[in-house]
Jmol script that loads the backbone (N, CA, C; Angstrom):
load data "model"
ATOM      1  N   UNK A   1       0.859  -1.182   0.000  1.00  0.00           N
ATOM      2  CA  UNK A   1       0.000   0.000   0.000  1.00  0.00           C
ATOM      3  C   UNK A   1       0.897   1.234   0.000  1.00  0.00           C
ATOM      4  N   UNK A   2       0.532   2.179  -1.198  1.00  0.00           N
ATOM      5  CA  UNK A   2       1.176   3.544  -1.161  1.00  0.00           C
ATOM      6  C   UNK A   2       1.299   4.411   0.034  1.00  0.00           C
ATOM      7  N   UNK A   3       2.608   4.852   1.022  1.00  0.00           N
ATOM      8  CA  UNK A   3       2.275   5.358   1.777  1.00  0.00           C
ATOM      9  C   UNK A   3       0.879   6.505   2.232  1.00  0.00           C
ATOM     10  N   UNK A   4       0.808   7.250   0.974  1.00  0.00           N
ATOM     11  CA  UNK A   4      -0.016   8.581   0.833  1.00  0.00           C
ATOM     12  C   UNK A   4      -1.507   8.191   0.978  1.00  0.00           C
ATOM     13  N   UNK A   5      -1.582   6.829   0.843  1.00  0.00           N
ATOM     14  CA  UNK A   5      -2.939   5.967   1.258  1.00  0.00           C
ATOM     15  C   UNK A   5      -2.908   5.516   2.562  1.00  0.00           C
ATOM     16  N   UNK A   6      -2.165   5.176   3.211  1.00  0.00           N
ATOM     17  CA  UNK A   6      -1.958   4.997   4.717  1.00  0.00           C
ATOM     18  C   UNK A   6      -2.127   5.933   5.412  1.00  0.00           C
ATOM     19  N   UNK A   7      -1.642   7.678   5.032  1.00  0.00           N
ATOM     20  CA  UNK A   7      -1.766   9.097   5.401  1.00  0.00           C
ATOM     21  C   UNK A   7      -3.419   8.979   5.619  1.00  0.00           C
ATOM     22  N   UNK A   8      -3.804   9.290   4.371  1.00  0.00           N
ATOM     23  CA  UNK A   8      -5.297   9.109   4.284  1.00  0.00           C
ATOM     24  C   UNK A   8      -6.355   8.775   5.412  1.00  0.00           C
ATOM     25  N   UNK A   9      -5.648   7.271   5.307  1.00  0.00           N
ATOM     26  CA  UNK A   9      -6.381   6.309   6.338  1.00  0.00           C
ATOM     27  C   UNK A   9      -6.321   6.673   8.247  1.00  0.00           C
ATOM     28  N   UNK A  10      -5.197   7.063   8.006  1.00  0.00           N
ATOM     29  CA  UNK A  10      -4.642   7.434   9.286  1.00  0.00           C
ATOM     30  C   UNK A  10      -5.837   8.990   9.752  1.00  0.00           C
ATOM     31  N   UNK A  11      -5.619   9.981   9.012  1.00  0.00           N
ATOM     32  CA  UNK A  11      -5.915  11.072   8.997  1.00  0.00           C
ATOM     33  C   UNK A  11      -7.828  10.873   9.393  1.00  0.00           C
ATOM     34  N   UNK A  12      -8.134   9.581   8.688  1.00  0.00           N
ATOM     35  CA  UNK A  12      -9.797   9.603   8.740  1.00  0.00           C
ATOM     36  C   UNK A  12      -9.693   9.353   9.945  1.00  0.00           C
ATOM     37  N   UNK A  13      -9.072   7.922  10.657  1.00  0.00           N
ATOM     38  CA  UNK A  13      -8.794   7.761  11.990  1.00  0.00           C
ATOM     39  C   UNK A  13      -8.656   8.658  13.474  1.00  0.00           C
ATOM     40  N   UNK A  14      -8.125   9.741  12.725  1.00  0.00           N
ATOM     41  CA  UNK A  14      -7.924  10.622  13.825  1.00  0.00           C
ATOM     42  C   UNK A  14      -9.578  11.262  13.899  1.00  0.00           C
ATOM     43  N   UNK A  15      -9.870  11.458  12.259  1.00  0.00           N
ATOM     44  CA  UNK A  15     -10.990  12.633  12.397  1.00  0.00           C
ATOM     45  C   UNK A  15     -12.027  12.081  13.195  1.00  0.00           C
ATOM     46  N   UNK A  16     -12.236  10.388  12.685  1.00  0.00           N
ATOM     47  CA  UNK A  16     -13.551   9.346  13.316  1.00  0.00           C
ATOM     48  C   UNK A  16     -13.595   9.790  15.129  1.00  0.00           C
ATOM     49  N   UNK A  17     -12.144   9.889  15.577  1.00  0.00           N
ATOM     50  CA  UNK A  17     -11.982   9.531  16.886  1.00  0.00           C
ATOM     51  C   UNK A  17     -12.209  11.082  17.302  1.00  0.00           C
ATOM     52  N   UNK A  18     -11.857  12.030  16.531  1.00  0.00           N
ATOM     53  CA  UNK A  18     -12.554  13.505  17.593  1.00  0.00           C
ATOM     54  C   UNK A  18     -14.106  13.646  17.496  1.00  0.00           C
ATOM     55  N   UNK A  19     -14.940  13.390  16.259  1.00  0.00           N
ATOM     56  CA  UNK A  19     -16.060  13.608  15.930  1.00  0.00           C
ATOM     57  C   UNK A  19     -16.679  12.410  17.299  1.00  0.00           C
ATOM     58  N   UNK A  20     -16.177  11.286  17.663  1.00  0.00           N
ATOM     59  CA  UNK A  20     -16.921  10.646  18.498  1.00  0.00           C
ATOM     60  C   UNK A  20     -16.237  11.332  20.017  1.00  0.00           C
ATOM     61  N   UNK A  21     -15.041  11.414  20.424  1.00  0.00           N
ATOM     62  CA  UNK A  21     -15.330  12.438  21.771  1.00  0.00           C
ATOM     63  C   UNK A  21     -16.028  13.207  21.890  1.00  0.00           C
ATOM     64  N   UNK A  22     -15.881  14.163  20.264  1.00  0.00           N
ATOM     65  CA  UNK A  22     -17.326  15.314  20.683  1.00  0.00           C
ATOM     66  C   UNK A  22     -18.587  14.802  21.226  1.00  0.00           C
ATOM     67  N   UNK A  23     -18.786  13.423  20.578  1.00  0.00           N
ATOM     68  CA  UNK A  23     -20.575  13.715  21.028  1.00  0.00           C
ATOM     69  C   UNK A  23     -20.751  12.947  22.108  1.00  0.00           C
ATOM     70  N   UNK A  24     -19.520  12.490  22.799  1.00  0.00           N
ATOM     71  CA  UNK A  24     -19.533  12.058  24.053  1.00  0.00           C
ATOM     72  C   UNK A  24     -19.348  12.712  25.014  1.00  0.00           C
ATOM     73  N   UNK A  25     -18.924  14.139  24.505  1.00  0.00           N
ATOM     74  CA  UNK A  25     -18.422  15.414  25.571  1.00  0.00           C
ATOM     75  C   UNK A  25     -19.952  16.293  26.085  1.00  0.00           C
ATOM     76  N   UNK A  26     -19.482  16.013  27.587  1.00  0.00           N
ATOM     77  CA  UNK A  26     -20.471  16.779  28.904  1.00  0.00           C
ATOM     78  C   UNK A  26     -19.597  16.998  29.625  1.00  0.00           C
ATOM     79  N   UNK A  27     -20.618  18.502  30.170  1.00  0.00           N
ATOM     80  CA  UNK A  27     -19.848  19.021  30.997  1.00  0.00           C
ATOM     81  C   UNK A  27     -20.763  19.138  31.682  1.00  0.00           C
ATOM     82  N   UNK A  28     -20.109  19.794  33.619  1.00  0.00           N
ATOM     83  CA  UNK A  28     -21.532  19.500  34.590  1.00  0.00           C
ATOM     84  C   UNK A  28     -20.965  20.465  35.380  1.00  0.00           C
ATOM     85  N   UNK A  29     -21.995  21.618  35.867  1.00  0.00           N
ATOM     86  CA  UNK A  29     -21.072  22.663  37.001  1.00  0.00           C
ATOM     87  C   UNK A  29     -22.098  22.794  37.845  1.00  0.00           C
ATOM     88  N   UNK A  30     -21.520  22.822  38.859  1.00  0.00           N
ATOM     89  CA  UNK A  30     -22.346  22.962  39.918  1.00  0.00           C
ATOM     90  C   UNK A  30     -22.076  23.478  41.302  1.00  0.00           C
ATOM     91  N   UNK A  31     -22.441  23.842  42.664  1.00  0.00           N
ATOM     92  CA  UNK A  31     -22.246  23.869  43.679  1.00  0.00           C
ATOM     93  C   UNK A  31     -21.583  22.540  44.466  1.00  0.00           C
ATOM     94  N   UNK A  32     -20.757  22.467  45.538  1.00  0.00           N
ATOM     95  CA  UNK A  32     -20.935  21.403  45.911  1.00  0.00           C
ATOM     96  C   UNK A  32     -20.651  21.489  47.364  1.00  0.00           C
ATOM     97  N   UNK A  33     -20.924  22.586  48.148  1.00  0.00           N
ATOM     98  CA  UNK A  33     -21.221  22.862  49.315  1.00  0.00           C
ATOM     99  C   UNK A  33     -22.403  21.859  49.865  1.00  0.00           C
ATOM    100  N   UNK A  34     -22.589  21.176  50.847  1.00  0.00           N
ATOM    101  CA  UNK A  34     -23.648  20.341  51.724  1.00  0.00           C
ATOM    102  C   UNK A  34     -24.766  21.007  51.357  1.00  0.00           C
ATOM    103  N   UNK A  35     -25.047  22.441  51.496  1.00  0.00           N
ATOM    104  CA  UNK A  35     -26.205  22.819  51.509  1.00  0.00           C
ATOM    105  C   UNK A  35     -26.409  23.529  50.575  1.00  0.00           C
ATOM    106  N   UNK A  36     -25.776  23.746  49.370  1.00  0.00           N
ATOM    107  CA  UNK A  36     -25.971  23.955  47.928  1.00  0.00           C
ATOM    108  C   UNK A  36     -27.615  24.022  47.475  1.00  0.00           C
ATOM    109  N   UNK A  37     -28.051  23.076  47.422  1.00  0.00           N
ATOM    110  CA  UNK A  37     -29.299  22.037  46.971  1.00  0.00           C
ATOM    111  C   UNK A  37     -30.419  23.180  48.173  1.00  0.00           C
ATOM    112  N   UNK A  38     -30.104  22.835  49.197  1.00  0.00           N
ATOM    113  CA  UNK A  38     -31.309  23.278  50.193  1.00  0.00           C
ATOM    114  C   UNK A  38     -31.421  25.273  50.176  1.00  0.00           C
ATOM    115  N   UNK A  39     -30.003  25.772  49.558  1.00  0.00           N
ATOM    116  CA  UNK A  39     -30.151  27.577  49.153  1.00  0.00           C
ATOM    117  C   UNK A  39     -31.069  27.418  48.171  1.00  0.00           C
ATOM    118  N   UNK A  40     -30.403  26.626  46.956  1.00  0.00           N
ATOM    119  CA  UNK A  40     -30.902  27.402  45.784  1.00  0.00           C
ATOM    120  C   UNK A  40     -32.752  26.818  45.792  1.00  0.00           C
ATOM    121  N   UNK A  41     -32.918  25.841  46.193  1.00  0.00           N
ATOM    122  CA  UNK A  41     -34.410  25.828  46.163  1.00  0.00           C
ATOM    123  C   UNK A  41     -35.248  26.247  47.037  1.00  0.00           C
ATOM    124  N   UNK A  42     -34.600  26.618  47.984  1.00  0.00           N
ATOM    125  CA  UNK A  42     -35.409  27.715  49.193  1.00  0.00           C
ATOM    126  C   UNK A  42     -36.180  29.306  48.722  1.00  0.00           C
ATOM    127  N   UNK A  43     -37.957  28.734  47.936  1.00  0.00           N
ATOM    128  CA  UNK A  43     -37.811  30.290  47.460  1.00  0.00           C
ATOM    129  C   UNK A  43     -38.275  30.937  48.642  1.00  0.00           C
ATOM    130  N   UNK A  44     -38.519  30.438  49.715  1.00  0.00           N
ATOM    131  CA  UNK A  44     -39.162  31.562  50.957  1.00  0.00           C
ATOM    132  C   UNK A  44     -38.103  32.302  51.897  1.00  0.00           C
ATOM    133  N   UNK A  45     -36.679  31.595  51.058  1.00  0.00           N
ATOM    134  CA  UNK A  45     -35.741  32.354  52.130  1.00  0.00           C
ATOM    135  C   UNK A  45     -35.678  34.140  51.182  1.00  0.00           C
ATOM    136  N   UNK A  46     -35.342  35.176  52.348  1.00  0.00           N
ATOM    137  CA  UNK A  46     -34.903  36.271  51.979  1.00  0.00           C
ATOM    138  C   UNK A  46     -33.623  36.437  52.250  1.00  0.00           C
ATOM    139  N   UNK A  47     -33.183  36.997  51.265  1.00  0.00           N
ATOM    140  CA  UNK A  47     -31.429  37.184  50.863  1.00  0.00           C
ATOM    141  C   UNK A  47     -31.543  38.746  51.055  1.00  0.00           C
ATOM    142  N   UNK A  48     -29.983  38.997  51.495  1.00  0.00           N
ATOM    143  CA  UNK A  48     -29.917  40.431  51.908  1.00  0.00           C
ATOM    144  C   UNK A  48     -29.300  40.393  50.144  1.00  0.00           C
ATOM    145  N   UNK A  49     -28.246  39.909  49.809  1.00  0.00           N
ATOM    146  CA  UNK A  49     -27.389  39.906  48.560  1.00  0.00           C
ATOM    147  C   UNK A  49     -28.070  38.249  47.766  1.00  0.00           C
ATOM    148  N   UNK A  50     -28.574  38.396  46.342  1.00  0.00           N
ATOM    149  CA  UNK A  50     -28.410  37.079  45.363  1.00  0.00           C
ATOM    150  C   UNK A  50     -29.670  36.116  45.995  1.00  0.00           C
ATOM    151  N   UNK A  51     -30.333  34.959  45.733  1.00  0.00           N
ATOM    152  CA  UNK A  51     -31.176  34.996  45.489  1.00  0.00           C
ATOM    153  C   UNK A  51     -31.383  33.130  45.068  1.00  0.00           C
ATOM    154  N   UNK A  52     -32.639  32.484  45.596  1.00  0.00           N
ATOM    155  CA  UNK A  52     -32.712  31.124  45.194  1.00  0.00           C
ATOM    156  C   UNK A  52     -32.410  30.904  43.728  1.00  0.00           C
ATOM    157  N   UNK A  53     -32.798  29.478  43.411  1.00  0.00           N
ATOM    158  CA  UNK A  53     -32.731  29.664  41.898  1.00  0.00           C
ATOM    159  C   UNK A  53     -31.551  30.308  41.395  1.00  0.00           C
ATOM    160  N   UNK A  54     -30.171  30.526  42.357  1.00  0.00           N
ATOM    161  CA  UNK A  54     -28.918  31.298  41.317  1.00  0.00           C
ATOM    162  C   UNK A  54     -28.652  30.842  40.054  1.00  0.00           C
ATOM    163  N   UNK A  55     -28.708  29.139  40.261  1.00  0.00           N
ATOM    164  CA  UNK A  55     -27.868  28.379  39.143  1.00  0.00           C
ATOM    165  C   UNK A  55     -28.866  28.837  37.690  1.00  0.00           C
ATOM    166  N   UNK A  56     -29.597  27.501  38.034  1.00  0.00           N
ATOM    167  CA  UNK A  56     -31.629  28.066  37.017  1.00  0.00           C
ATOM    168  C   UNK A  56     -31.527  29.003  36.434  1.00  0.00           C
ATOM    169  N   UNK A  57     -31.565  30.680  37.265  1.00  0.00           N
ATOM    170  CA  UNK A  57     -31.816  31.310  36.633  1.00  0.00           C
ATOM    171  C   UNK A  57     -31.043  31.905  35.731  1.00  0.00           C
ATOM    172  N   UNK A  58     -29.515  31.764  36.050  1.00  0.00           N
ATOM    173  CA  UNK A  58     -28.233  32.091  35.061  1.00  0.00           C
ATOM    174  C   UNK A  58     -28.805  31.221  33.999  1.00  0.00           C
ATOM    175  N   UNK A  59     -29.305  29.691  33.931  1.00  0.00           N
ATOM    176  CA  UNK A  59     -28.830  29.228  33.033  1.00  0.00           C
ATOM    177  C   UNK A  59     -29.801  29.550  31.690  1.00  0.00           C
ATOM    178  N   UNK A  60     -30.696  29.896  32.639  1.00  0.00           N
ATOM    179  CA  UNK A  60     -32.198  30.912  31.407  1.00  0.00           C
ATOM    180  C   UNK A  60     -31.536  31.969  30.702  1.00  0.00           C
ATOM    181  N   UNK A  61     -31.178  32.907  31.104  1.00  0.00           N
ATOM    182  CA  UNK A  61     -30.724  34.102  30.939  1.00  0.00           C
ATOM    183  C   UNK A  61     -29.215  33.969  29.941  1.00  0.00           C
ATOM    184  N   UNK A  62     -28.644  33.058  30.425  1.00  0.00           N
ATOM    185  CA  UNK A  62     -27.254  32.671  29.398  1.00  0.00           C
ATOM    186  C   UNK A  62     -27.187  31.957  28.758  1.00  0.00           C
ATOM    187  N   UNK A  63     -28.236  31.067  28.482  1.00  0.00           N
ATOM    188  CA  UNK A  63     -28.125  30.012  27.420  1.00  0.00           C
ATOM    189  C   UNK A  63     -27.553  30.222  25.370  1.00  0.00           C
ATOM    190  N   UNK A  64     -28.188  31.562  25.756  1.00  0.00           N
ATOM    191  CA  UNK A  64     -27.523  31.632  24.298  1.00  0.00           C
ATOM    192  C   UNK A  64     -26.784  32.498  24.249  1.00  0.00           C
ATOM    193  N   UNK A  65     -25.862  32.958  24.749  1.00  0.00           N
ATOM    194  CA  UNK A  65     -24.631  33.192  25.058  1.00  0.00           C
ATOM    195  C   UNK A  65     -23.599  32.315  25.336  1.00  0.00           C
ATOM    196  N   UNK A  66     -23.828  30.952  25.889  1.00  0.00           N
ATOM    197  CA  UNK A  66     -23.391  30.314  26.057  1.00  0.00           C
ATOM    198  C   UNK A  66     -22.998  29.035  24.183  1.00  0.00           C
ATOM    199  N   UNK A  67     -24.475  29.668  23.991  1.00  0.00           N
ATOM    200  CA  UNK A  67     -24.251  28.539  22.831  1.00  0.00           C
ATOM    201  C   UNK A  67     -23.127  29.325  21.528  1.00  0.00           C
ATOM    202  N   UNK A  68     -23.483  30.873  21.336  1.00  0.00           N
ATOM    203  CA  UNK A  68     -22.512  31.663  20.955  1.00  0.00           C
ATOM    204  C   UNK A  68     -20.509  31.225  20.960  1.00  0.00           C
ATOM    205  N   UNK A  69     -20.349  31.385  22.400  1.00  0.00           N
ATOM    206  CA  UNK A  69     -19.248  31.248  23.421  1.00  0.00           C
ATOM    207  C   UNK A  69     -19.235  29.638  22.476  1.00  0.00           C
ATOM    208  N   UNK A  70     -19.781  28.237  22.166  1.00  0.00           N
ATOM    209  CA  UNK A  70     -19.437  27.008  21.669  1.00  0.00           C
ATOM    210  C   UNK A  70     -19.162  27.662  20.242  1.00  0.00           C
ATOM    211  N   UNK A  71     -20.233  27.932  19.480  1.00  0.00           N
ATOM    212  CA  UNK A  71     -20.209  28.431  18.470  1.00  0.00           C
ATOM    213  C   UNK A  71     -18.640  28.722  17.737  1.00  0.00           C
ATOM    214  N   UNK A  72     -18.323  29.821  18.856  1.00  0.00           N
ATOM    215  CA  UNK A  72     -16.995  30.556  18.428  1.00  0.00           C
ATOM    216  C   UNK A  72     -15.726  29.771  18.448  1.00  0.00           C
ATOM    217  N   UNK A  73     -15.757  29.024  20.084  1.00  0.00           N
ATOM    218  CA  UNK A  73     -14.612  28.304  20.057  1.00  0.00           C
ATOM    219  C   UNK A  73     -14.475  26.828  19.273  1.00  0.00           C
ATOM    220  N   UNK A  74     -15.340  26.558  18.850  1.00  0.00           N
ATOM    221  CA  UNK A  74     -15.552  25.234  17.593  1.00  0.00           C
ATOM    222  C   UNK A  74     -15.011  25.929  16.250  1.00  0.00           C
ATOM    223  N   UNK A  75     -15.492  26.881  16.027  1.00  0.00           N
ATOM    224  CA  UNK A  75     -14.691  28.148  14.589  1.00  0.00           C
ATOM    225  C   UNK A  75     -12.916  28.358  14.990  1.00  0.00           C
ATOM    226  N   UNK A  76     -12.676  28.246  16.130  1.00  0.00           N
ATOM    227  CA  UNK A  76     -11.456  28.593  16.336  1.00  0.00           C
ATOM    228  C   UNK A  76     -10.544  27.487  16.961  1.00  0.00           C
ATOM    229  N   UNK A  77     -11.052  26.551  16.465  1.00  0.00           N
ATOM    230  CA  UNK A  77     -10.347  25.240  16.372  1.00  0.00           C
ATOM    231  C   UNK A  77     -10.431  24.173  17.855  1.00  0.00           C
ATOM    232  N   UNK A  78     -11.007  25.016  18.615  1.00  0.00           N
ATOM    233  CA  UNK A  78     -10.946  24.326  19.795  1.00  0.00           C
ATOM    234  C   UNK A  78     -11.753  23.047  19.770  1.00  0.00           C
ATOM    235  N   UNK A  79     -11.805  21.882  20.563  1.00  0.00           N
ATOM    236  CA  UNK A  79     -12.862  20.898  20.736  1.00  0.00           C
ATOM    237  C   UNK A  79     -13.789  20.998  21.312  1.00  0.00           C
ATOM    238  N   UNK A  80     -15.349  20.559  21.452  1.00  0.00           N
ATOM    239  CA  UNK A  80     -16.137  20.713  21.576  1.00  0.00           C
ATOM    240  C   UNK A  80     -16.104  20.932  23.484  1.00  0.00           C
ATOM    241  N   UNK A  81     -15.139  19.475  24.040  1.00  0.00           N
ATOM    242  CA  UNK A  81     -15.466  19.719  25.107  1.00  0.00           C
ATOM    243  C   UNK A  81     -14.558  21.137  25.853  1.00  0.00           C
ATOM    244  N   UNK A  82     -13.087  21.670  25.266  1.00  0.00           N
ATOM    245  CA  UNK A  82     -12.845  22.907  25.623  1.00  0.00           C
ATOM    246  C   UNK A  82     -13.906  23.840  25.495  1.00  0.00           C
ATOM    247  N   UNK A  83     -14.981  24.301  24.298  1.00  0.00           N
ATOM    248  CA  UNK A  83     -15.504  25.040  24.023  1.00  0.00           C
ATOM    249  C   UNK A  83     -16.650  24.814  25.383  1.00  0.00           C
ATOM    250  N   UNK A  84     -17.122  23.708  25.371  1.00  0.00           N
ATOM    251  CA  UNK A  84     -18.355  23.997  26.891  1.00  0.00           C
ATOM    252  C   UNK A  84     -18.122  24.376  27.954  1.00  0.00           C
ATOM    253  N   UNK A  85     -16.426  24.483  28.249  1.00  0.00           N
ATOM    254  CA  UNK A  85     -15.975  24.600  29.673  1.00  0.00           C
ATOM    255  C   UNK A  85     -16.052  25.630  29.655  1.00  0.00           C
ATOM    256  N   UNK A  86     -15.188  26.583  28.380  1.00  0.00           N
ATOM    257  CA  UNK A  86     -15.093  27.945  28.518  1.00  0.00           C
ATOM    258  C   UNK A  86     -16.964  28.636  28.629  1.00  0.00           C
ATOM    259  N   UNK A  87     -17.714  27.599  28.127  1.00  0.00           N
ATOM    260  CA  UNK A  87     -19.260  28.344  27.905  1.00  0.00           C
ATOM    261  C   UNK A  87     -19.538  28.245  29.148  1.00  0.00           C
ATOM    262  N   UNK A  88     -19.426  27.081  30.237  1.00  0.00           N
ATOM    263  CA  UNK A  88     -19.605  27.227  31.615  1.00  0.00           C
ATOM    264  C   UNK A  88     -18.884  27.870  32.568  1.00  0.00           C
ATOM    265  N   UNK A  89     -17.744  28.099  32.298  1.00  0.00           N
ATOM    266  CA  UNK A  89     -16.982  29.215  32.808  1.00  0.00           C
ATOM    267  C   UNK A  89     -18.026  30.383  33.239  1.00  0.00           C
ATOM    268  N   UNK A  90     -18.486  31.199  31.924  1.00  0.00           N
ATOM    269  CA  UNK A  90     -19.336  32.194  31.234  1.00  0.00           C
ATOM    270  C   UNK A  90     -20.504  31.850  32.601  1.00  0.00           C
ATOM    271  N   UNK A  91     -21.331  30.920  32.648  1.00  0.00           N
ATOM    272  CA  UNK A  91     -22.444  30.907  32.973  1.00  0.00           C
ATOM    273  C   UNK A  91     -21.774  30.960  34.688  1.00  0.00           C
ATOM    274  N   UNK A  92     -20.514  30.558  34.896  1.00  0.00           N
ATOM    275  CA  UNK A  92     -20.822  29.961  36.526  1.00  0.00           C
ATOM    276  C   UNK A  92     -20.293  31.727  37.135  1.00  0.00           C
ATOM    277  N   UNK A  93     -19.737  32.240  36.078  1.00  0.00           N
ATOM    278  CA  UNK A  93     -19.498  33.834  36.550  1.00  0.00           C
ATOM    279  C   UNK A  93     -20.856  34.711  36.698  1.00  0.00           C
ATOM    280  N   UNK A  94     -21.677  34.632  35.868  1.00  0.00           N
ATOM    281  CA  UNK A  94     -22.828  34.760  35.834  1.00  0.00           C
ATOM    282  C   UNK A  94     -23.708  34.459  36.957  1.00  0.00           C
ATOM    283  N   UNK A  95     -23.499  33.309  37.654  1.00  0.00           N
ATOM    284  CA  UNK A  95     -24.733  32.691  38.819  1.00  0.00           C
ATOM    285  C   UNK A  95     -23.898  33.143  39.701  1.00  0.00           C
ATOM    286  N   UNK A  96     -22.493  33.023  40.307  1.00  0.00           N
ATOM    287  CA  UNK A  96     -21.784  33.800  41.424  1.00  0.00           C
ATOM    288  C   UNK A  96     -22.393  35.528  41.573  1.00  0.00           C
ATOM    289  N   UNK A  97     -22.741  35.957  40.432  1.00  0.00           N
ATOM    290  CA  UNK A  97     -23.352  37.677  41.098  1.00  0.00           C
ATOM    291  C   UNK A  97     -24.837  37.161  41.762  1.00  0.00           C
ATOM    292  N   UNK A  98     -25.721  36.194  41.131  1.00  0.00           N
ATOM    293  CA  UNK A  98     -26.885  35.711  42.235  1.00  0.00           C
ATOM    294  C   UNK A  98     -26.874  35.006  43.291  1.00  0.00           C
ATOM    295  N   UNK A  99     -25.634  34.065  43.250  1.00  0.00           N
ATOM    296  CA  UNK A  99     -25.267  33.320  44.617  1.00  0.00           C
ATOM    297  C   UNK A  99     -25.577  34.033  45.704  1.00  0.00           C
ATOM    298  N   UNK A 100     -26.261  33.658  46.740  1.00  0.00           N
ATOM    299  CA  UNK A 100     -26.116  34.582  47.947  1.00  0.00           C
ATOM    300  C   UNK A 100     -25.227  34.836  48.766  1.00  0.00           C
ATOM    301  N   UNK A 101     -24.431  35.457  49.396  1.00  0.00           N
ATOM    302  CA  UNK A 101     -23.308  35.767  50.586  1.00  0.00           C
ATOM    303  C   UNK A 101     -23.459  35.213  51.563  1.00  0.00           C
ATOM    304  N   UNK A 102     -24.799  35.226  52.241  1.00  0.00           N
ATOM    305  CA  UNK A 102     -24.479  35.213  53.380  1.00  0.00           C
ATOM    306  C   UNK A 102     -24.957  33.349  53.167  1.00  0.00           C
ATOM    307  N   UNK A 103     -24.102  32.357  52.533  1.00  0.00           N
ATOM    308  CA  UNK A 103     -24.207  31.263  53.127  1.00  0.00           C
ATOM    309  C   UNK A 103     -22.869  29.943  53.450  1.00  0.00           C
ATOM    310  N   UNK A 104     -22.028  30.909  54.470  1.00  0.00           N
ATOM    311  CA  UNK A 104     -20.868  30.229  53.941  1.00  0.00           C
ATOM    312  C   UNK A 104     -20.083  29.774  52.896  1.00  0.00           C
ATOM    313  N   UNK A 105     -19.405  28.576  52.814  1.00  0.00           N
ATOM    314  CA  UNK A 105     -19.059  28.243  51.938  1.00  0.00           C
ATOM    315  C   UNK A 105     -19.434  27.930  50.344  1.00  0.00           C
ATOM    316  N   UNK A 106     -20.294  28.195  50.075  1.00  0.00           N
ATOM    317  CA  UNK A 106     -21.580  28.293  49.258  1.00  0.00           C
ATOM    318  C   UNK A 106     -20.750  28.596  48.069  1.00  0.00           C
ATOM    319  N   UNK A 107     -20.646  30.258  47.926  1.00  0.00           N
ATOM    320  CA  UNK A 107     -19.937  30.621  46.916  1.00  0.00           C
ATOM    321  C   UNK A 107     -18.303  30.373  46.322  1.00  0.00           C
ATOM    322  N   UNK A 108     -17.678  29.961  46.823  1.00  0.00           N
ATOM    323  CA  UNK A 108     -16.119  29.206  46.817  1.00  0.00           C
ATOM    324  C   UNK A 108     -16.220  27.945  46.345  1.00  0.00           C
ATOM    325  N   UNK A 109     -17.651  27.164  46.351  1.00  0.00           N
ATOM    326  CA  UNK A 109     -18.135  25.665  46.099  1.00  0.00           C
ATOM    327  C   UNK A 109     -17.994  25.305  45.063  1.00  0.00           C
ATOM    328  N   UNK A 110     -17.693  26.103  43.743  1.00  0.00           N
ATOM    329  CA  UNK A 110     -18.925  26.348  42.606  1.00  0.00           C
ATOM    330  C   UNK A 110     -17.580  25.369  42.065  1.00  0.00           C
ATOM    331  N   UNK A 111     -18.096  24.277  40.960  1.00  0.00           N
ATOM    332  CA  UNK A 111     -17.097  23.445  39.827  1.00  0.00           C
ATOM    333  C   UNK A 111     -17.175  22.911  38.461  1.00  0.00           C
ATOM    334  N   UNK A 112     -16.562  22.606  37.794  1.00  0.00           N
ATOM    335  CA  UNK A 112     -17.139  22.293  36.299  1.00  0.00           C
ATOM    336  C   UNK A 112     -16.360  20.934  35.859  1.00  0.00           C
ATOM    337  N   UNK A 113     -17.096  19.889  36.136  1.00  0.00           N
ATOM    338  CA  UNK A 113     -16.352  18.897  35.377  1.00  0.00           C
ATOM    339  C   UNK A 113     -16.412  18.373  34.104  1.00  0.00           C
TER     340      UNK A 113
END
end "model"
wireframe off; spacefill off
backbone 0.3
color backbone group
C-alpha cells in the first residue's frame, strides 16, 4: 500500500476519533457545598445579597450566550469539550453575582467537570 494511502487512512482515523469524543463530551457545574441544593431551592428564604434559583436562573438568561461562546470556540479550532468549559466558565461567573453571601461556603463551592 502507497504510503499517501496509509496518510489518508490514518488522517480519517484521527478525524472518526474527535467527531466521536465530541458527542460524548459533557460538561456539569455545579455547587458542591452540603447545603448547595437546600439555598438554591429555598424560594421563601430572603437574601440580603443574590437569590434562590442562582444556578436556574443564570442558566435561562445565558443560554444563548453560552451557545454563541461554543459556536466561536468550535470556529477557532478548539474541541467541543474545551468550548463547553469555557461556555460554563461564562455561565458559573454569571450565577456567582446571584449566589447569595451570606451562606458560607456556598460561593467558593462552585465546579465544572
Amino acid at each position: 500500500m502507497p504510503v499517501y494511502k496509509l496518510e489518508k487512512i490514518l488522517t480519517e482515523i484521527r478525524l472518526r476519533r474527535r467527531n466521536l469524543a465530541d458527542k460524548m463530551a459533557t460538561t456539569t457545574a455545579g455547587y458542591s457545598a452540603p447545603y448547595a441544593l437546600a439555598v438554591h431551592e429555598n424560594l421563601t428564604a430572603r437574601f440580603t445579597v443574590g437569590q434562590a434559583k442562582f444556578l436556574e436562573q443564570s442558566m435561562r438568561t445565558e443560554k444563548n450566550e453560552m451557545a454563541k461562546i461554543v459556536r466561536s470556540r468550535l470556529r477557532a479550532g478548539l474541541s467541543l469539550k474545551e468550548a463547553q468549559v469555557q461556555a460554563f466558565n461564562h455561565l458559573m461567573k454569571v450565577s456567582l453575582q446571584l449566589t447569595p453571601m451570606k451562606t458560607g461556603r456556598l460561593r467558593s463551592s462552585w465546579f465544572i467537570i
